[in-house]
N, C-alpha and C positions, 0 to 999 in steps of 0.2 A: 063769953068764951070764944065768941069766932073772933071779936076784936083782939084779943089775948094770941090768938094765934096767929092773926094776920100781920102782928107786933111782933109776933117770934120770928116769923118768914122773914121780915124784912129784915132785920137784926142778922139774922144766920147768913143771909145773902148777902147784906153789905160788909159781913167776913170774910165770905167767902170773897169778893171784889176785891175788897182790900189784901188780902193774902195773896191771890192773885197777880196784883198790881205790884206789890212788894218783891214779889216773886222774879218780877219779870225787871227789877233797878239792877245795875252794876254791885256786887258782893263791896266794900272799900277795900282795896288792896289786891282786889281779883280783877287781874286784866280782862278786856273784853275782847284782845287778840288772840287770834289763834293762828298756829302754823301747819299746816296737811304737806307731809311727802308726797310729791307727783313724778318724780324721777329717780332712777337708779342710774348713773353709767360707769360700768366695769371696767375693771382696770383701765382707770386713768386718773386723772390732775390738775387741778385746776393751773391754768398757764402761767397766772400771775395774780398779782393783785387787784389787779385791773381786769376780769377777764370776761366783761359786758360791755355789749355798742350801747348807744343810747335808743336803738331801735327792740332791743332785747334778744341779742345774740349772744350767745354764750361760748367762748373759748374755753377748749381741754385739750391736754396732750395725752394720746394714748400711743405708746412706743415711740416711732418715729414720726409722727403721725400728729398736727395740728387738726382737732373737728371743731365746726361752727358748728351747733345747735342752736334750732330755733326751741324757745324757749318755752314759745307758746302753744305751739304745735305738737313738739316731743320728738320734732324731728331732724336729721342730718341735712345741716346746708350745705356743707363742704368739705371737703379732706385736701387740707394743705399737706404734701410729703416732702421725706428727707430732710427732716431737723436732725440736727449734732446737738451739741451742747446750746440750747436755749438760755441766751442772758436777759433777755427782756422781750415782751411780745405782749401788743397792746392793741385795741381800735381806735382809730386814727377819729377826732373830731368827729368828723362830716359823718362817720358811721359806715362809709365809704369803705373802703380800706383799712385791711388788716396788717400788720406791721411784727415782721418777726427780726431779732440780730441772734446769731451764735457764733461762736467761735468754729472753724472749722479745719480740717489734717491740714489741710494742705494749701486755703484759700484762705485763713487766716479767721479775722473778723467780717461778716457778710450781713448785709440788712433785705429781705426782702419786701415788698408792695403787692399785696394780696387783695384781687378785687372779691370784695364781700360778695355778691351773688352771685357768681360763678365759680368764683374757688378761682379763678385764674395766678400766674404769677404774672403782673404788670411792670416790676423793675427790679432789678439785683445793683444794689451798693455796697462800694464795701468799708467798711466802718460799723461802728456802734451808735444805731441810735440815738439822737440828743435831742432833736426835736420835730417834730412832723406838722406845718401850716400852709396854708395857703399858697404863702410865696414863698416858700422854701420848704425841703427836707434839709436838715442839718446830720450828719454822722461824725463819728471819731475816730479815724486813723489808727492804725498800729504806730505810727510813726507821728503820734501827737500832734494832727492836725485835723482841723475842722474843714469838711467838708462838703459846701453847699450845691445844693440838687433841686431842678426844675421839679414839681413834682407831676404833673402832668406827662412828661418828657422822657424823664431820667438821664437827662443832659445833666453833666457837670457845670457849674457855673461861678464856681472861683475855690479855690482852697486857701486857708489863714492860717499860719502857723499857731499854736495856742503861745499866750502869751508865758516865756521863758520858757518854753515846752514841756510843760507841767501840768496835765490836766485831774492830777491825783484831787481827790478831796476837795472836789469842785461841784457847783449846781449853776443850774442855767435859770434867769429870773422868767417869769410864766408869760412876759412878754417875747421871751426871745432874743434881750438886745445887749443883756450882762450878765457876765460869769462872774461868781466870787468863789475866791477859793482860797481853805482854810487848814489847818495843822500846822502851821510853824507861829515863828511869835510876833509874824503880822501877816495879816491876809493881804489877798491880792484883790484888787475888783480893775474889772479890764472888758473892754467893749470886745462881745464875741463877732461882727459884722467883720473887724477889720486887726482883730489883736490888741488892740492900743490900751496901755494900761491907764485907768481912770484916775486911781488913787491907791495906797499901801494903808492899807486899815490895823493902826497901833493901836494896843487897847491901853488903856489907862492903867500906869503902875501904882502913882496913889489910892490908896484903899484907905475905908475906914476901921478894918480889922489890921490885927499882927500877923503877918507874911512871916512864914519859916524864912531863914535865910536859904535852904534846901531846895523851896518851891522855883519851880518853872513854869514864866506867863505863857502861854499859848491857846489860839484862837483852836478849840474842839469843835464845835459846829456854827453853820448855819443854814437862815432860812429868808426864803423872802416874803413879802406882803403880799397878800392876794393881788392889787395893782401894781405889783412889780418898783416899788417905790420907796419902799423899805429893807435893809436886811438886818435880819436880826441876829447878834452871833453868841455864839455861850464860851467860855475863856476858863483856861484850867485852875483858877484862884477864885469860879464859884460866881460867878457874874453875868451881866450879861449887856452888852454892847449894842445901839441900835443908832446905825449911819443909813444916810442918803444914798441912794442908789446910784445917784445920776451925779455926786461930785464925789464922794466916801467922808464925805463930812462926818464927824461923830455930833447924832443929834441928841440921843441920852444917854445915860450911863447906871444899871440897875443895878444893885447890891442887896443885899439881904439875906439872900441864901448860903446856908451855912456847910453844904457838902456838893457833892459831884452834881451837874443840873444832867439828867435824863435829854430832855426835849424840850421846846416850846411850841409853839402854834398861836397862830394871830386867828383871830375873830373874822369870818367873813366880809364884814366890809374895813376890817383892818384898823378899826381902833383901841381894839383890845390885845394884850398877847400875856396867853395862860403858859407859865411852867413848870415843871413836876422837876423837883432835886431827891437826891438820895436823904437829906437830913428828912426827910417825913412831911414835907410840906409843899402844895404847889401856892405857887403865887398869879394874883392877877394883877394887870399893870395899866396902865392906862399910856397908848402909843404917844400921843402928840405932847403929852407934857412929862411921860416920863415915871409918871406918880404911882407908887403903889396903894393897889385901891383894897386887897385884902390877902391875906395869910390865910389857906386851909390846909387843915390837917387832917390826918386820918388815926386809926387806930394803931400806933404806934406802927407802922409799918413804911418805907419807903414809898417816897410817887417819882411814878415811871410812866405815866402818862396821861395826856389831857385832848380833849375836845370838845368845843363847841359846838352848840346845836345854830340850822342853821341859820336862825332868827338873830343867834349872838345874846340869847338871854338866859342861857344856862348853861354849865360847865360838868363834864365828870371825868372825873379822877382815876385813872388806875392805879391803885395804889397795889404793894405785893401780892394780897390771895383778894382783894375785893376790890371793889368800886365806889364813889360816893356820886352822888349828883347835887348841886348847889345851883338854886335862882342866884343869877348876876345880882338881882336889882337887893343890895343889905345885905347881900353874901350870906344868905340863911342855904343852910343844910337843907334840905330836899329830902334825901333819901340816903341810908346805908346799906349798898344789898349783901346777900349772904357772902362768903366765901367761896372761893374754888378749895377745893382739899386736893386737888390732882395736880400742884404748884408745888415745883421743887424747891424747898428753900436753902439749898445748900449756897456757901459761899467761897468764893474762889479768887482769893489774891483779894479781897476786901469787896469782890464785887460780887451780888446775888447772880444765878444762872439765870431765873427765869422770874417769870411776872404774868397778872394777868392782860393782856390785851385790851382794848376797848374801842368797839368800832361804832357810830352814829349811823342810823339810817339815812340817806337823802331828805325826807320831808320832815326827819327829828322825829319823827312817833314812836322808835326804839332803836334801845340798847343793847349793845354783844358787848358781855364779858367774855373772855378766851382762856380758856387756861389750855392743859399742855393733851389734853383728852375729851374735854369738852367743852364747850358755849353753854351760857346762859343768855336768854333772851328777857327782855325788860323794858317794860314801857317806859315813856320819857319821867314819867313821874316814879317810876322806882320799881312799878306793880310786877311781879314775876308773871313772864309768862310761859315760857315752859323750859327744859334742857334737854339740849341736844349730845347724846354720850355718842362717846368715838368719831369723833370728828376732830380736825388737825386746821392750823392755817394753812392756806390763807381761807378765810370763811367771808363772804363777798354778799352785799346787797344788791339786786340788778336798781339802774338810775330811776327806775318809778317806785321802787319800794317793795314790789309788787312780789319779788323773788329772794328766795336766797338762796347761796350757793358752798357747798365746802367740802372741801376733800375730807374722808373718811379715813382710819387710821387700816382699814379694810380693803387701800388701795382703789376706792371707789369714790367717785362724784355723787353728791347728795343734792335734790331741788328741793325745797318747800316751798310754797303757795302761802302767803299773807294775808290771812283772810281777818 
């Protein structure tokens, strides 16, 4: 009898172990992140899209009023004043220096140089913003010129007319040395140092589809390559064009896509470039030779946007009210996550109003869907982890992951903790 029970103890306790143990694995499909509110701040706004140093400083505009928050603290670093109309305002690199441009009554376009730990103003320029490095601040003129600034100094150190004095519908490549600029039926590419035009970027009239006779070729967007060596442009007959930076040579030429292309975006180290069209499908391409590597779809809905995680090994899709996630490697499906239902889907002149968003964290561990009221949060592999209601873009990760940030539809900034 005692053997019988010393047989039962053990039995009930290695249940107990095992249930236990079991207890304490991952749920499948149940994320093991969590996000905890640590901050509230009142009436105010996130700056920009951009509104973290890499140190974990946090920009908001409350009235007139630029605050640095430190993030980790909970506390006010600085009160930059008298902003007007804020058109961009970002931390500069080095983490250094904060960077606002507005428009303003009577001084026009102004940039100023805000030193991060004191809240100081270190230089007023006036122009717009265009690039802020090492050896140079760049701004842009009322009077459609580039104007280069010591940045140390805030001595002027040469002004370049833009090239035909056009800088509408232009982007500056991430190195700083070329502007392409796009909307008519050939683009410009033109060395921003000195004005000099490089090359007239024509895109190809031969196509493999039937052209309305009605249709009008025109270059709609572009982008460059992460090393500033590529641009990639999307063309109103549904294509997409990808020349040489440095001569405007046309190196391939993509077709396939059967309606209006949203976006594209190139892969981190630039061999890939995903794009999302109105016909329901984003494609992946392969840069160097051109080649399309696969066609995804969604649930019969438009894609409007794409990103890769930052390894370059997997893709998601914003497609109209949801998201999908696809491993690169055989372009298998991954994950379809729910819907947003708070997605207007109204349509206006052939084109939808709204869509969902989709932002990557830094280190790729999660997902933002956006819709127009709320975020969903989502591991990389698809796992929900929770929704955030009443919150607006711009909805912001700080650069270690560790934060996130979003204005409220409550006229409030919101912090969550990543845990």
């Amino acid at each position: 009898m005692r053997t019988f029970d010393r047989w039962r103890c053990g039995i009930i306790s290695a249940v107990i172990i095992m249930t236990a143990a079991f207890a304490c694995l991952p749920v499948r499909g149940q994320a093991t992140v969590s996000l905890k509110l640590i901050k509230t701040l009142s009436k105010a706004e996130l700056v920009s899209y951009e509104p973290f140093s890499k140190d974990g400083l946090l920009a908001v505009r409350a009235g007139d009023m630029v605050q640095l928050w430190d993030v980790q603290t909970g506390t006010l670093r600085a009160s930059l004043p008298h902003h007007e109309k804020i058109l961009k305002a970002f931390f500069a690199a080095d983490g250094e220096t904060f960077i606002t441009s507005s428009r303003e009554k009577t001084a026009g376009l102004i940039t100023r140089l805000w030193n991060v730990q004191t809240g100081r103003l270190e230089h007023t320029l006036t122009g717009l913003i265009v690039r802020h490095a090492s050896d140079a601040v760049v701004t842009l003129s009322d009077r459609e010129e580039l104007k280069f600034w010591n940045p140390e100094t805030g001595a002027l150190q040469k002004t370049v007319t833009v090239y035909e004095r056009n800088f509408a519908n232009s982007k500056l490549s991430f190195d700083g040395r070329v502007v392409v600029r796009y909307g008519q039926k050939k683009g410009v590419l033109w060395e921003a140092g000195n004005g000099r035009l490089i090359a007239e970027l024509t895109p190809p009239k031969e196509r493999n589809v039937l052209i309305p006779w009605y249709a009008e070729l025109r270059l709609e967007g572009a982008w460059f390559s992460p090393d500033s060596k590529v641009v990639a442009t999307t063309d109103s007959l549904n294509s997409i064009e990808l020349w040489d930076a440095e001569t405007g040579r046309l190196r391939s030429f993509l077709q396939g896509h059967g309606s209006i292309i949203y976006t594209v975006t190139f892969s981190a180290d630039g061999r890939l470039l995903a794009s999302a069209s109105r016909d329901g499908t984003a494609r992946l391409w392969d840069v160097a030779s051109g080649r399309l590597l696969a066609t995804l779809t969604g649930n019969d809905e438009i894609a409007r946007r794409v990103a890769f995680n930052p390894e370059g090994t997997k893709l998601a899709v914003g497609f109209h009210t949801q998201a999908r996630i696809w491993d690169i490697s055989g372009a298998q499906l991954q994950a379809s996550l729910s819907p947003h239902r708070d997605i207007n889907k109204m349509v206006l002149f052939g084109a939808y109003l709204d869509g969902v968003e989709i932002r990557l964290s830094p280190d790729g561990r999660l997902l933002l869907t956006i819709g127009n009221k709320s975020a969903k949060v989502w591991t990389a592999a698809g796992e929900a982890v929770t929704t955030l209601e009443g919150v607006r873009p711009p909805i912001v990760f700080a650069p270690d992951a560790r934060v996130l940030a979003a204005t409220g539809t409550d006229g409030s900034v919101r912090l969550w903790a990543i845990q």
